[in-house]
C-alpha positions as CSV (number, residue, x, y, z in Angstrom):
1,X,0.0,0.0,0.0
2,X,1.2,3.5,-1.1
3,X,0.3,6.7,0.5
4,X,-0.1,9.4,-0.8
5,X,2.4,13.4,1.4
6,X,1.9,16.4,-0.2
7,X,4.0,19.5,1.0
8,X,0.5,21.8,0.3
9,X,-0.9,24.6,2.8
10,X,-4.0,23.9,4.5
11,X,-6.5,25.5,3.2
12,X,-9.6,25.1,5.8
13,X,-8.5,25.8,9.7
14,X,-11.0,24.7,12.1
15,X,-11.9,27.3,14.6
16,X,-13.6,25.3,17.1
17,X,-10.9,24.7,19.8
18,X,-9.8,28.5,19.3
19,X,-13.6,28.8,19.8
20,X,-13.7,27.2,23.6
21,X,-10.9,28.9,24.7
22,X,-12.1,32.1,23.6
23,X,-15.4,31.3,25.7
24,X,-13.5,29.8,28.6
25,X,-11.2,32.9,29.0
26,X,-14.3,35.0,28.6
27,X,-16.5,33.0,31.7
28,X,-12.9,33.4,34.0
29,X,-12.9,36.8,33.4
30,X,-16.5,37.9,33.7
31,X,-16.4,35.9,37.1
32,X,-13.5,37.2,38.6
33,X,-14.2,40.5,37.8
34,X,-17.2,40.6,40.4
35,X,-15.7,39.9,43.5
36,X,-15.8,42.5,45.7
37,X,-14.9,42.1,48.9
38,X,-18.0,41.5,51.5
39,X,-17.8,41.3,54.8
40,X,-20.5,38.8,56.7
41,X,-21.8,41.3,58.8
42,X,-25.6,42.0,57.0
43,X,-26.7,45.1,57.3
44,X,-29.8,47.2,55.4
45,X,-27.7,50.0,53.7
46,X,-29.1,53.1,52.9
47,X,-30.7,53.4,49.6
48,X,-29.4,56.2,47.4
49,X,-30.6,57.0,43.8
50,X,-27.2,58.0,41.9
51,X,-25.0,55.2,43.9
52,X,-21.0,54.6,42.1
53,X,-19.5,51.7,42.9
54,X,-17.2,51.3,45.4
55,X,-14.0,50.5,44.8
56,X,-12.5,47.3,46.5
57,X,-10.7,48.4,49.8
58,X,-9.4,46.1,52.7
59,X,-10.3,48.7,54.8
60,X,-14.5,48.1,55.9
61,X,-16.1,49.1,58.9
62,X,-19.2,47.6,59.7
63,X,-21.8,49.5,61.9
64,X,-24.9,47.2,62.7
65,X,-28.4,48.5,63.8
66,X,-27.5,47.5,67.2
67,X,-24.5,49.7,67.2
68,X,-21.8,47.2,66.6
69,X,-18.6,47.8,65.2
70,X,-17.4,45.0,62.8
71,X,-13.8,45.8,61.4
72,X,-13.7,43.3,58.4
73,X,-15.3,40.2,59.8
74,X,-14.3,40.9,63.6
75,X,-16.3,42.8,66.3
76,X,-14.6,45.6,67.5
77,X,-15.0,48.6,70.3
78,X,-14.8,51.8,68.8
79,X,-12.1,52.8,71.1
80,X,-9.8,49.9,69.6
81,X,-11.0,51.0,66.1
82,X,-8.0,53.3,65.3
83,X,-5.4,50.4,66.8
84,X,-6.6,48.5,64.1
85,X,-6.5,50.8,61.6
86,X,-2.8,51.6,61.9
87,X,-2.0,47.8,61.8
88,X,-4.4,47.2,58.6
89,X,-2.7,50.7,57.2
90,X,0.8,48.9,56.8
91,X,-0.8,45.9,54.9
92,X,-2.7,47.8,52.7
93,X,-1.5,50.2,50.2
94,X,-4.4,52.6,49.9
95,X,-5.9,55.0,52.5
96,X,-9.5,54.7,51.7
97,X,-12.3,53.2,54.3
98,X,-15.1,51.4,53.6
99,X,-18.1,52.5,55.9
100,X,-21.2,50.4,55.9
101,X,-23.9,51.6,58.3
102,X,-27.0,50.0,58.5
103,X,-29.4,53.1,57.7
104,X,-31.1,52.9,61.4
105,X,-27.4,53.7,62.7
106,X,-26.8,57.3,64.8
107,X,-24.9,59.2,62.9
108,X,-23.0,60.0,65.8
109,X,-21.2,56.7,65.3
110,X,-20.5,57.2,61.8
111,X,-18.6,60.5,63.0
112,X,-16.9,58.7,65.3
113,X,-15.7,56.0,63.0
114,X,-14.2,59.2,60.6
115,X,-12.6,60.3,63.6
116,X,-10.9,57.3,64.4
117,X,-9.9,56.8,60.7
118,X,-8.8,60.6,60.0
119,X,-6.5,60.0,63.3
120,X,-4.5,57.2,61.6
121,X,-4.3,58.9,58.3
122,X,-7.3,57.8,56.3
123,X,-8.5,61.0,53.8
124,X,-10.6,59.6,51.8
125,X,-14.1,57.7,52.8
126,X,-17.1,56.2,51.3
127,X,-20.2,55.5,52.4
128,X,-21.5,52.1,50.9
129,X,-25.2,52.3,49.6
130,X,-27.6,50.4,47.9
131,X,-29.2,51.3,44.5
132,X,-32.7,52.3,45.2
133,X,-35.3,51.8,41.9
């Protein structure tokens, strides 16, 4: 039996593995561009009509309806809040705070919170909201 080489180009390429790939890089990206970092403290946010999206920080306080202080996913007294700052400060490369107060909250507490955070060098702050329809 004799078979037959020829040295010709291809002249038909199949796209279909290029095809997954494509779709596969497009799913890992779509996905990992909506994490944002949550803490599990729930809280009923604020609604607000022109909310921006926050961008991802390290640094979120948590003020609960009970008037708790959650710094990440720990419970903290406000009087220990700025300790903790300084230590999260020289992990984390930006100085923006995260502040998400349940809308029942005394604002009184959110000052305080600034307070703690301009003390340690924080400037810039934003207060986490939900899109209201």
């Amino acid at each position: 039996m004799k078979f037959q080489m020829s040295n010709k180009p291809l002249s038909i390429f199949n796209f279909s593995s290029l095809t997954d790939i494509v779709l596969l890089l497009l799913i890992f990206f779509l996905l990992t561009s909506q994490f944002v970092i949550q803490t599990g403290v729930k809280v009923q946010l604020p609604g607000a009509q022109f909310n921006e999206q926050a961008s991802p920080s390290r640094l979120v306080v948590t003020i609960t309806a009970a008037e708790k202080v959650f710094f990440g996913p720990e419970e903290t007294l406000i009087q220990e809040l700025a300790g903790k700052l300084t230590l999260a400060l020289d992990k984390a490369p930006e100085k923006s705070l995260i502040i998400r107060a349940d809308k029942k909250v005394n604002i009184d507490l959110v000052i305080k919170v600034i307070d703690a955070a301009k003390g340690v060098g924080i400037d810039k702050f934003t207060i986490e909201t939900e899109k209201q329809i």
